[in-house]
VMD Tcl script that draws the C-alpha trace (Angstrom):
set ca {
  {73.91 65.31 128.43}
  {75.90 64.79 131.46}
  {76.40 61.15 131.14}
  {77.44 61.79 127.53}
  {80.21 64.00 129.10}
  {81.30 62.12 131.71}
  {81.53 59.12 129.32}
  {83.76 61.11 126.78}
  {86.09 62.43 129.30}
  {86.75 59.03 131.15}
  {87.35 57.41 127.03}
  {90.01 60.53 126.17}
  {91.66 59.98 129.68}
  {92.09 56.18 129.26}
  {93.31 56.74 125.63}
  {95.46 59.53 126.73}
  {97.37 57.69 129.90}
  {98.02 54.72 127.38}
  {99.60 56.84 124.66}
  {101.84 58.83 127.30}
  {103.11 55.09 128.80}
  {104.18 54.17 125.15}
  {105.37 57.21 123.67}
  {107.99 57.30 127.45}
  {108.85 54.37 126.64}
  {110.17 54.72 123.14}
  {111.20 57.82 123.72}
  {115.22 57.42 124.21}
  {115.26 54.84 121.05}
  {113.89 57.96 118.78}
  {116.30 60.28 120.57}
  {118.80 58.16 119.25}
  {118.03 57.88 115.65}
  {117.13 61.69 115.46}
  {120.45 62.56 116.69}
  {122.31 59.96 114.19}
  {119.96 61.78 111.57}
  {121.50 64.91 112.57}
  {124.82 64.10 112.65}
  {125.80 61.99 109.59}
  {122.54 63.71 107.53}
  {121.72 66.92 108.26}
  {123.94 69.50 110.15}
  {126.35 68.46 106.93}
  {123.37 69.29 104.46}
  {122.58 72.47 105.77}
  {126.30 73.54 106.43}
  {126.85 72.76 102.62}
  {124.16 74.52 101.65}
  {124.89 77.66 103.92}
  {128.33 77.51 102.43}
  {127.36 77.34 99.08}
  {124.93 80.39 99.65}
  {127.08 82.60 101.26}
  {129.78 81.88 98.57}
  {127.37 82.85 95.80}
  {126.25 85.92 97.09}
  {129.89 86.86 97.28}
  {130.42 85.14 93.53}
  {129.38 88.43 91.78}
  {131.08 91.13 93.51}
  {134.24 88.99 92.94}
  {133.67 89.08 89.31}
  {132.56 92.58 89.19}
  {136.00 93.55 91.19}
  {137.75 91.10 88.54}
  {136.27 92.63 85.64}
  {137.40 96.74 87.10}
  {140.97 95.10 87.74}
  {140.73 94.14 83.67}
  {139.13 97.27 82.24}
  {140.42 99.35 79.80}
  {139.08 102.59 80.61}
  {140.59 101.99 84.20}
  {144.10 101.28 83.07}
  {144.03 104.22 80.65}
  {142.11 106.82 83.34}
  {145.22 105.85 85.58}
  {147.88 105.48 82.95}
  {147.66 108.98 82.08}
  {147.47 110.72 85.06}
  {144.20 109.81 86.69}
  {143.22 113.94 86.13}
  {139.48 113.64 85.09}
  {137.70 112.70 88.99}
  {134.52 113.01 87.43}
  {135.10 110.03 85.06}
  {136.03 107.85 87.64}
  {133.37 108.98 90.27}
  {130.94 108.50 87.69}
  {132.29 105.41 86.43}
  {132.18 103.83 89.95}
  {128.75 105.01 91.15}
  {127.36 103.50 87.98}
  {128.75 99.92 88.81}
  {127.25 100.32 92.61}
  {124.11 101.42 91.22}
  {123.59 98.74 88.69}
  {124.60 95.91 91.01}
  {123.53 96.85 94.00}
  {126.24 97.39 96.01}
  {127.39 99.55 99.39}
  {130.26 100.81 97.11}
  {133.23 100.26 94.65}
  {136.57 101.89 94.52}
  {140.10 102.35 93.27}
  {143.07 103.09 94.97}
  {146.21 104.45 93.65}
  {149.43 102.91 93.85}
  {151.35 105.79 93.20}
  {149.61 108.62 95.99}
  {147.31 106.06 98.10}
  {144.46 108.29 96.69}
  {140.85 106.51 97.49}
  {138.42 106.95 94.99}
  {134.73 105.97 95.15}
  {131.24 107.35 93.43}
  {131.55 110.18 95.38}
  {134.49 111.64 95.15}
  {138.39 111.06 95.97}
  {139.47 110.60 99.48}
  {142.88 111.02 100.43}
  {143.97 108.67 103.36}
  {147.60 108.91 105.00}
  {149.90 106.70 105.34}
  {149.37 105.46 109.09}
  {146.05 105.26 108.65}
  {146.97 102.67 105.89}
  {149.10 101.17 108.68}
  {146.24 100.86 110.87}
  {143.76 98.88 108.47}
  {146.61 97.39 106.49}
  {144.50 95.62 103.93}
  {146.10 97.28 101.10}
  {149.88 96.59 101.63}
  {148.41 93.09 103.08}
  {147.37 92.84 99.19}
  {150.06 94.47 97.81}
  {152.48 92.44 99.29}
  {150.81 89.42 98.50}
  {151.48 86.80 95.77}
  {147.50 86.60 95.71}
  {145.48 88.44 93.09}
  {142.45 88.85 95.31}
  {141.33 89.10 98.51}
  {137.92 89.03 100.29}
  {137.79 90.11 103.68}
  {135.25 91.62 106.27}
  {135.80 95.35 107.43}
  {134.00 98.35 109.21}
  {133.49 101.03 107.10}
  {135.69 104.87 107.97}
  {132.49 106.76 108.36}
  {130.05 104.94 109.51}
  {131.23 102.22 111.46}
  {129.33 99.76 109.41}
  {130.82 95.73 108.86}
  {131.25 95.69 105.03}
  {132.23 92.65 102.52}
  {135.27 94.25 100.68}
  {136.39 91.72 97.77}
  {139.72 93.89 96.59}
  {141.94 93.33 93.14}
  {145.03 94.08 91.96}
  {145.46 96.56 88.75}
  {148.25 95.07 86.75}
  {149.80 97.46 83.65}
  {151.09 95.63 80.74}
  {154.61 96.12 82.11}
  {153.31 93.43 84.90}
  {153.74 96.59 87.41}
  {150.95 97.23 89.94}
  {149.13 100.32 89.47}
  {146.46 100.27 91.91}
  {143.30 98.05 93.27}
  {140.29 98.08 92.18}
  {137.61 96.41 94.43}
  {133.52 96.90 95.78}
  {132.08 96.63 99.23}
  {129.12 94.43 99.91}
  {127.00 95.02 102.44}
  {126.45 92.96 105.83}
  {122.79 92.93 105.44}
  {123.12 90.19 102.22}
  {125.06 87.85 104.31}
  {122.94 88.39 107.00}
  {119.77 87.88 105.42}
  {121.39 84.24 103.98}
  {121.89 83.59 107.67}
  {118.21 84.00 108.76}
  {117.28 81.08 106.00}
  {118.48 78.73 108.39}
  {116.92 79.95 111.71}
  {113.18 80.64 110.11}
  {113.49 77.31 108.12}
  {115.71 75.23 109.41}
  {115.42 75.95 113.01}
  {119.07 76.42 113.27}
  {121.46 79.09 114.28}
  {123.72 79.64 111.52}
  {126.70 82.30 112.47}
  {130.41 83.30 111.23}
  {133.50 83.16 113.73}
  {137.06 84.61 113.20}
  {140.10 81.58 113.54}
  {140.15 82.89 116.61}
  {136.81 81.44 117.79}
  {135.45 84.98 118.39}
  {131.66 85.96 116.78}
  {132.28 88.23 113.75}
  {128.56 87.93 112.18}
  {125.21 86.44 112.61}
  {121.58 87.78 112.24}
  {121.84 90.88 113.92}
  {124.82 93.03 113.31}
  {126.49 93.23 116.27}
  {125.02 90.47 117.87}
  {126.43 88.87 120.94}
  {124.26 85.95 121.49}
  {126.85 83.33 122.03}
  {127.68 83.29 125.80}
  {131.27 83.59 127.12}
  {131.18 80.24 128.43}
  {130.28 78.99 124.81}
  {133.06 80.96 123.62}
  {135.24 79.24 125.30}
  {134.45 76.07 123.68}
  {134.11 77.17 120.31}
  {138.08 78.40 120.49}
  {138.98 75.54 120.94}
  {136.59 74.31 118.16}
  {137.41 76.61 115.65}
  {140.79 76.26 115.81}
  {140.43 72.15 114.94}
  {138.37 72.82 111.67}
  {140.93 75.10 110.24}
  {141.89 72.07 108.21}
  {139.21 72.57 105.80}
  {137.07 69.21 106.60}
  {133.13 69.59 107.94}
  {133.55 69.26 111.72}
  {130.79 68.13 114.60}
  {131.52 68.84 118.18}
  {128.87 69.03 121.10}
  {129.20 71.23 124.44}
  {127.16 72.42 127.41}
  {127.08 75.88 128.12}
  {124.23 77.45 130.88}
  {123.17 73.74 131.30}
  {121.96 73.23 127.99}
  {123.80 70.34 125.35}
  {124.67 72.06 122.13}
  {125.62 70.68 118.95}
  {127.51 72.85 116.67}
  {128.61 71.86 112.97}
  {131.78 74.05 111.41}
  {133.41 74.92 107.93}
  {136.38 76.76 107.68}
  {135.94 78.88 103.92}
  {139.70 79.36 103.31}
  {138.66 82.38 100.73}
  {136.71 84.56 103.06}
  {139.03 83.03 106.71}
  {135.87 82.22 108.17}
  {134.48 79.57 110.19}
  {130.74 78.94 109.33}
  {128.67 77.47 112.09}
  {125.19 75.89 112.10}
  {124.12 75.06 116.30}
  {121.27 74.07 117.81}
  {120.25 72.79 121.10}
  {120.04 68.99 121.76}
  {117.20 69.13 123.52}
  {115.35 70.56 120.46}
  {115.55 66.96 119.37}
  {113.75 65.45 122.55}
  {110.85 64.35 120.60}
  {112.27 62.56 117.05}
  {110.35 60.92 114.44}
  {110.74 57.21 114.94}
  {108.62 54.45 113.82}
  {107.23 53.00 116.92}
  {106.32 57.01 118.09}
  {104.51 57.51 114.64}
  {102.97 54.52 114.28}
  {101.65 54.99 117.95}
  {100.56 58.34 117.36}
  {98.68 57.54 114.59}
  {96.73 55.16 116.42}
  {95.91 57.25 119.64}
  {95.08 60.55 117.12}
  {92.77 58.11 114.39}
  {90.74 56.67 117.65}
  {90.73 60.18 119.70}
  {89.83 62.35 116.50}
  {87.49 59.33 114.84}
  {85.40 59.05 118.44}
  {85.41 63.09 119.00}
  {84.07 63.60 115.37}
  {81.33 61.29 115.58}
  {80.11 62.62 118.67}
  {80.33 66.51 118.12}
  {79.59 65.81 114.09}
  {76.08 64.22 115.64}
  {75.50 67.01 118.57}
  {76.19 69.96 116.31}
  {74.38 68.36 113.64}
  {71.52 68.26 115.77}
  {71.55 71.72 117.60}
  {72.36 74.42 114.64}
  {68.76 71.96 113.16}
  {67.06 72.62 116.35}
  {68.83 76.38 116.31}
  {68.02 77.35 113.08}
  {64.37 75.89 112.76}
  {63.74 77.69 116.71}
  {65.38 81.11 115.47}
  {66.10 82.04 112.13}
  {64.28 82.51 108.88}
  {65.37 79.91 106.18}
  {65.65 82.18 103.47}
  {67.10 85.74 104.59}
  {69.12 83.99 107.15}
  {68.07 86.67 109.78}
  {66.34 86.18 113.56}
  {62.85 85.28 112.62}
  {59.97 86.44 115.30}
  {60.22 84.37 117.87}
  {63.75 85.37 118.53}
  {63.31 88.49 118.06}
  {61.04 88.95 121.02}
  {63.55 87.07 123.15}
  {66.39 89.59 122.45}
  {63.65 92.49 122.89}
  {62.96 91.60 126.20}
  {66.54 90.88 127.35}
  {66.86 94.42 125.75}
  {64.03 95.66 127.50}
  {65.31 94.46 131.25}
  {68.85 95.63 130.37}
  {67.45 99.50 129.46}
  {64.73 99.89 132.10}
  {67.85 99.44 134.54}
  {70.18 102.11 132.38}
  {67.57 104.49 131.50}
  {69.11 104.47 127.87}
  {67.70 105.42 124.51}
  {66.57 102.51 122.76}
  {64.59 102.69 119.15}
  {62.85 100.11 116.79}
  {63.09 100.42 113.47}
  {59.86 98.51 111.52}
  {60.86 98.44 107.65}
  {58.58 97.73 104.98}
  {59.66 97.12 101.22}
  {57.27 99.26 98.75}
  {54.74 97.58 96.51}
  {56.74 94.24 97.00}
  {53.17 92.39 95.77}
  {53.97 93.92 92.21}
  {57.70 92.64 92.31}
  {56.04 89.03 92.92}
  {52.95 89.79 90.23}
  {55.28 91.30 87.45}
  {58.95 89.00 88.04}
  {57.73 86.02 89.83}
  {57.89 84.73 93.40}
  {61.93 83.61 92.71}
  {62.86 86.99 91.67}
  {60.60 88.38 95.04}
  {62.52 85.81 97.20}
  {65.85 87.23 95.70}
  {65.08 90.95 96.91}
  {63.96 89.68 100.19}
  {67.72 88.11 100.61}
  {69.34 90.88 99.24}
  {67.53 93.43 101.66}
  {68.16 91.43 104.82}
  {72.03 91.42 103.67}
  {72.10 95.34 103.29}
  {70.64 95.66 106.67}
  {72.86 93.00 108.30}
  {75.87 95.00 107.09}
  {74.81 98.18 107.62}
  {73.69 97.63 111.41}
  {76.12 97.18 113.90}
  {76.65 94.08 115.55}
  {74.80 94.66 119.03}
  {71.83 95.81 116.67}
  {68.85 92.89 116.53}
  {67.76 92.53 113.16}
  {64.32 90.20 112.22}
  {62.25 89.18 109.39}
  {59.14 89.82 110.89}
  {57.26 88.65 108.13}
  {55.97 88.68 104.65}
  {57.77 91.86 103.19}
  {58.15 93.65 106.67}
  {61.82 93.30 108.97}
  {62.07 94.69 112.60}
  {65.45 96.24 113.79}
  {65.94 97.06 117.64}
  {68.82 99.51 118.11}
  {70.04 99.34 121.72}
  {71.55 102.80 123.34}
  {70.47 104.65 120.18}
  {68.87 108.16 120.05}
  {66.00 109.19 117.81}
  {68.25 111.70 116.20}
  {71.09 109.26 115.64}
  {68.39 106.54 114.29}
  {67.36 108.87 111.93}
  {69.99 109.18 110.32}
  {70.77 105.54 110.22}
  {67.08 104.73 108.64}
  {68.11 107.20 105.94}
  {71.50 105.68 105.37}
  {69.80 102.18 105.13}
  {66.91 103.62 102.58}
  {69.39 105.11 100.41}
  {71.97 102.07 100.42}
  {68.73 99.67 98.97}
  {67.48 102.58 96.50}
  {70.76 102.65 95.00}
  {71.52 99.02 95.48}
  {72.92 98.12 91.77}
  {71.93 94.45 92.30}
  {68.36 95.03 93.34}
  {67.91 97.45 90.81}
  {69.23 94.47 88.60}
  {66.63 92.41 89.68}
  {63.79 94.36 89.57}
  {64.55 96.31 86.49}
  {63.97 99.39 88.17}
  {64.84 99.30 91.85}
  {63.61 98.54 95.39}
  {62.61 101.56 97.72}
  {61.10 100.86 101.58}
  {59.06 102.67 103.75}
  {60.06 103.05 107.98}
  {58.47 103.69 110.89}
  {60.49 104.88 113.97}
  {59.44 104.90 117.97}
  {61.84 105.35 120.95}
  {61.71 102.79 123.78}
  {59.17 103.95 126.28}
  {60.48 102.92 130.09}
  {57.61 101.07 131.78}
  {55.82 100.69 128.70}
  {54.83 97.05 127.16}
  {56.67 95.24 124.25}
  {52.97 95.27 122.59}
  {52.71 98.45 122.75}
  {55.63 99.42 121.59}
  {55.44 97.58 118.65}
  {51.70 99.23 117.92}
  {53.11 102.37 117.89}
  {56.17 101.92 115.11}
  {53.92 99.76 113.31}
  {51.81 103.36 113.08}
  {54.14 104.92 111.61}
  {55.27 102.94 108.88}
  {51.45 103.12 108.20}
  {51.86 106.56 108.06}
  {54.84 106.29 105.82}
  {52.75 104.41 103.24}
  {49.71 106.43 104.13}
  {52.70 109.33 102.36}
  {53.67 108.01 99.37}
  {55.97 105.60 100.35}
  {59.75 105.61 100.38}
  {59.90 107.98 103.29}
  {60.41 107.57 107.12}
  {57.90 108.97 109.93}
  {58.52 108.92 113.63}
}
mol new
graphics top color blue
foreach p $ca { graphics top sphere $p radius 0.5 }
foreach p [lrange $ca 0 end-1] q [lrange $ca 1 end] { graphics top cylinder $p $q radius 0.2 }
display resetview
């Protein structure tokens, strides 16, 4: 066995040292190509996709803030004097319910009054002033906006995609417009860090982090920032941009899209050195080799060995059909037992079990259907007993259990829980037509006492458990 070892280890170490010399060697060739893949294939691929993601989570609010910029019932509510708030409240907490959003409001032209599903708030002028989204709009020749604020009360980053409300005399009325919230974007972001293994973010034109998985996240480092400025302000043109930079020691690789409808940069990063180890051809191929001969020598000789010891295992200790310790191993583990509680001074008990008038089961169903309740007996008592418990087909009909640190009282209990669980067994009683019931005979480990003896006194009293009708327990 030793030689067999020795001889294995020296084959994987010869097998390893040569597939360590090629795979260095090729090693900057597939750095190569894997960066090339990244760079023309795809960083692009994955910033298009992000892009088109982002943009379609953002494609339904849009029409939903369209479609209140258009309705009817708004232009009326407001045309005549915008009196009833608990049409409009109810109106606009129906459209956030039904599509999911943080919110959706109008706001007045005429007072600045903010309404939203729960209510009207009433917002002066300077604090207009201060988030100056509204006369941004107003004063716009645009339609729409979408752009990313913090919400009053909470503080919270919100997607607000906002509308004009045009009158038939072309005269703005108001603007109508929902919020979405962060957590949509920000779930779109994780897609490409748990898939992709890339960090996909959102910067300002100013270079500065606005959003990426975690709101309020400040992962980039200020010496990245730096870079990225000067990044962010190049792919304003519109065009997919690659740039590289070091930051911390590390080589980054950052792809950017500037989406001109929310004035965001989308980024998708990752470090260079996550690409130390590309799939080339001469890396495969040499990898295929050194795993086929490595795996193909290891599985012939552990295939062989473990072949050969669970035969040797389960013909020295288990029983072929129950699957449980058979005799011989039993009265290994009672001994270790035996050593291990004459130091302790623990309770120990053995259990001998015994199944009732098994002979007729054979007579009247046949030896097949006997086997079956043997197999379904041992598996009651395998789950029932815990797993430092030693269970046995001692033979015939009859199974041994040894419960280690167990007291008489606590044993009896278990032997009842086990003699119930097969008399109500709905699988035995299946078999048998009319159930299975066993008789058991208890006896506490004696310190100083024999194994033999032991065993003469539980087998006792399962004799006096048959000697009383059966189906009973004596200790």
């Amino acid at each position: 066995m030793i030689f067999k070892s020795r001889m294995l280890i020296t084959i994987l170490l010869l097998m390893g040292i040569g597939f360590v010399i090629v795979a260095v060697s090729s090693i900057e060739i597939a750095k190569e190509s894997r960066l090339k893949s990244l760079t023309e294939q795809e960083l692009p691929l994955i910033l298009e996709n992000a892009q088109l993601n982002i943009e379609k989570t953002l494609l339904r609010p849009q029409v939903i803030a369209s479609v209140m910029s258009n309705d009817i019932f708004l232009h009326d509510w407001i045309e005549n004097g915008s009196k009833n708030i608990n049409k409009i409240t109810d109106y606009l907490s129906q459209i956030k319910k039904e599509d999911d959003l943080y919110t959706a409001f109008v706001v007045l032209d005429s007072n600045h009054q903010y309404f939203h599903g729960k209510g009207i708030l009433s917002i002066w002028p300077e604090r207009w002033v201060k988030d100056n989204w509204y006369f941004r709009l107003k004063n716009s020749a645009k339609s729409s906006e979408v752009n990313l604020g913090r919400n009053l009360d909470k503080n919270k980053m919100i997607f607000f995609i906002n509308h004009k409300i045009i009158n038939a005399q072309n005269k703005l009325i108001g603007i109508a417009g929902v919020g979405l919230n962060i957590n949509k974007i920000i779930t779109k972001l994780k897609i490409y860090s748990n898939e992709y293994g890339k960090y996909a973010y959102l910067l300002n034109t100013k270079g500065e982090l606005v959003l990426s998985q975690k709101e309020g996240d400040t992962l980039l480092h200020e010496q990245r920032n730096e870079a990225l400025k000067r990044f962010a302000l190049q792919s304003l043109g519109g065009n997919k941009k690659l740039f590289t930079y070091h930051t911390s020691g590390t080589e980054y690789l950052v792809a950017m899209h500037y989406l001109k409808r929310l004035n965001l940069i989308l980024c998708i990063d990752l470090p260079v050195k996550n690409v130390t180890n590309p799939m080339v051809r001469s890396i495969i191929i040499t990898a295929i080799v050194g795993c086929f001969l490595l795996c193909f020598i290891l599985y012939l000789i552990f295939k062989m060995m473990n072949i050969y010891q669970s035969r040797l295992e389960d013909a020295a200790w288990y029983d072929q059909l129950t699957g449980l310790l058979n005799r011989r191993f039993f009265i290994e583990k009672y001994i270790k037992e035996d050593e291990r509680h004459l130091r302790s001074q623990r309770d120990m008990m053995l259990f001998m079990v015994d199944i009732d008038s098994f002979k007729d089961v054979n007579d009247r169903l046949g030896h097949i259907c006997g086997d079956a309740v043997l197999v379904r007996c041992a598996k009651i008592m395998h789950e029932t007993m815990r797993l430092t418990d030693v269970i046995s087909r001692w033979g015939g009909e009859e199974f041994m259990l040894l419960l280690p640190e167990t007291s008489l009282k606590k044993s009896i209990t278990v032997a009842q829980r086990l003699k119930d669980l097969i008399a109500k067994d709905a699988k035995l009683i299946a078999l048998t037509k009319k159930g299975i019931t066993i008789s058991i005979g208890l006896y506490p480990y004696c310190a100083g006492e024999t194994m033999d003896w032991h065993l003469e006194m539980v087998d006792k009293n399962l004799y006096k458990a048959k000697k009383a009708g059966r189906n009973c327990i004596m200790y």
